[in-house]
N, C-alpha and C positions, 0 to 999 in steps of 0.2 A: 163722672167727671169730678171724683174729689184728690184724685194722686197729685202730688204739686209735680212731679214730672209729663203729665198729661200734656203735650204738645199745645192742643187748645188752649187750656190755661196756661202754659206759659206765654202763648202768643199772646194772650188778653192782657195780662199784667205787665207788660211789655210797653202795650197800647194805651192801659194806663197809664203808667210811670211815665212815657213818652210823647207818643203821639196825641194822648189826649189833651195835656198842656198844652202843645202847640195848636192843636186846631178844634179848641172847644170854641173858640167867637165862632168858626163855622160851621159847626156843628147846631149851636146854639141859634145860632141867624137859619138854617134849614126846618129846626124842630116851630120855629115861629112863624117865619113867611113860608112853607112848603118848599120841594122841589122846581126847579126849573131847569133839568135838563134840556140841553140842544140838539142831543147825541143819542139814539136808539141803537142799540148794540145785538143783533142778531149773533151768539157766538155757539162753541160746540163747550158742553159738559166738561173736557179734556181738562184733566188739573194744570197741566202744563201750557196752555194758552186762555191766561186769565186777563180780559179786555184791560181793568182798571189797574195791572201791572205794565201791561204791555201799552199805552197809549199814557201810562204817568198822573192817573188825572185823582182830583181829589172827590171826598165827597161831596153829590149831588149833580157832578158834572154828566154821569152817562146812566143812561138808563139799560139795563141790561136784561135780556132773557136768553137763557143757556138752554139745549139739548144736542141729544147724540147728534153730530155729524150739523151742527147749525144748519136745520133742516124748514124751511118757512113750508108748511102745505097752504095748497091753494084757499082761494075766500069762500068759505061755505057753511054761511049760517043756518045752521040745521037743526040748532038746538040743543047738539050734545055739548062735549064739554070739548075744550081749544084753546088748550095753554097759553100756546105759542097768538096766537090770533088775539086772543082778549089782553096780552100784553100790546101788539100792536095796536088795537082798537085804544087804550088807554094811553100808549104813549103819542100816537098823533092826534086822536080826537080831544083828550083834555090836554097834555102835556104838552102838544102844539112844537113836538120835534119839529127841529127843521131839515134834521141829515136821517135817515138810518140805513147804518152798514153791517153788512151780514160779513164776515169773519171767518174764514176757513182756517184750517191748518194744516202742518206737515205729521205723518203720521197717525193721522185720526181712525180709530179703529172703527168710527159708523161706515166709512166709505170702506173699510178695509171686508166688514160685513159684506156691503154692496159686492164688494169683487168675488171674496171667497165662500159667503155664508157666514151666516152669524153664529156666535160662538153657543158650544153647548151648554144650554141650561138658560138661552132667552130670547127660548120660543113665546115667549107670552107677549111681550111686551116689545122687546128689541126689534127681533125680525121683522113682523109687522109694518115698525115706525122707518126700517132705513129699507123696506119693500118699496115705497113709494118712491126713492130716487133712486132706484136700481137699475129700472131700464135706462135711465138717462145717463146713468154712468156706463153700463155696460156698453152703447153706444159708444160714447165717446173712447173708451179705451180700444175699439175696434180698431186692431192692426197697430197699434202702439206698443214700443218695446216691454218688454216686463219691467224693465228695471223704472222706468215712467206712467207708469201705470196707476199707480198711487195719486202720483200726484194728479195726473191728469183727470183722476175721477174727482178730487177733492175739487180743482178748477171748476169740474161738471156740476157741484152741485151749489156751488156759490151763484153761479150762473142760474141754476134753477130757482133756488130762493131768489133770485133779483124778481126774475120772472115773474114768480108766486108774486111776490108782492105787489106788481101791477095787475092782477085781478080784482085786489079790493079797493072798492070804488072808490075810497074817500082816501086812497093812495095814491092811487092816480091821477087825480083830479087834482091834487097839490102839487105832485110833479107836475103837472102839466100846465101850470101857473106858474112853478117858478119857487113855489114856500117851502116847498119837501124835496130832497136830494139823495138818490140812492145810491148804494156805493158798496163795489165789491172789494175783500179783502183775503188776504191769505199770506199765514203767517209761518215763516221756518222755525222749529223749536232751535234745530239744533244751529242756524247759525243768528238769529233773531232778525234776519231782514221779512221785510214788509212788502208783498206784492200787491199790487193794486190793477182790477178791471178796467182795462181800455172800454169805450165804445164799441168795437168788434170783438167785445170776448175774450181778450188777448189780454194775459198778466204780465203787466212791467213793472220791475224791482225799482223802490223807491230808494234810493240812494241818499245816505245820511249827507244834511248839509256839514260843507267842510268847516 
């Protein structure tokens, strides 16, 4: 990273010259009092559906964990290692979230795995990881047109993660008080509207206010 046309560093020096005048008091007030997210951000890797563009917010407002296909596996402290879980574990237990929303989108190649197989060359790691919500998509798309099928597996799996999440105890036991609130999402690249999970499973388009 030394080329001055290096995208990175142009990005950075940008943030300098710019961004960082305007928002070093908040920067400065986070590195002193810590963070206080409210917002727990379940989202997918995808470069194109990035939470803190798509939601507008500044630093320290969301707390974020990305992977393929924004995949929550179930609560199970076992001892190995659990990315996605020990972000949980630290954004409700110290961080004292009061929302977290898992984040689908349009186009996401974990679920596209799930329908077709994952792509050659990530049998190690890939397959594996979007194996676990594969029968649930696979289901779901039973007898759904092709051209719907995409999306209705990405639906399938936001719906799983909700799920997942209510196995860990200290998740649901907030929802169930009223302090923690989950919340599904699912997002169009290509037209940028915002779906959001009904109570029955059902995505209704959030419609911009006028």
């Amino acid at each position: 990273m030394t080329d001055e046309s290096d995208p990175l560093l142009s990005g950075y020096r940008r943030f300098r010259d710019n961004t960082w005048p305007e928002k070093r008091a908040r920067f400065e007030e986070l590195a002193a009092q810590g963070q206080t997210p409210q917002t727990l951000v379940v989202a997918c890797s995808d470069s194109r559906a990035d939470p803190a563009s798509i939601f507008d917010t500044a630093p320290g407002e969301l707390f974020v964990v990305r992977n393929v296909a924004n995949i929550v596996p179930p609560y199970g402290p076992d001892g190995k290692l659990h990315g996605v879980s020990a972000a949980l574990e630290f954004g409700v237990r110290v961080l004292k979230v009061k929302r977290i929303v898992v984040m689908g989108h349009a186009l996401c190649g974990g679920v596209w795995a799930m329908i077709n197989g994952a792509p050659e060359g990530c049998e190690d790691f890939v397959r594996p990881w979007v194996a676990q919500a594969e029968p649930v998509v696979k289901t779901a798309i039973e007898g759904v047109e092709e051209d719907r099928r995409q999306t209705v597996g990405e639906h399938a799996v936001v719906r799983l993660s909700i799920d997942n999440l209510r196995t860990f105890p200290w998740i649901a036991e907030r929802e169930a008080s009223g302090d923690l609130e989950l919340v599904g999402l699912h997002f169009g690249i290509a037209n940028g509207v915002l779906w959001r999970m009904q109570a029955n499973g059902v995505f209704d388009a959030l419609e911009p206010e006028a």
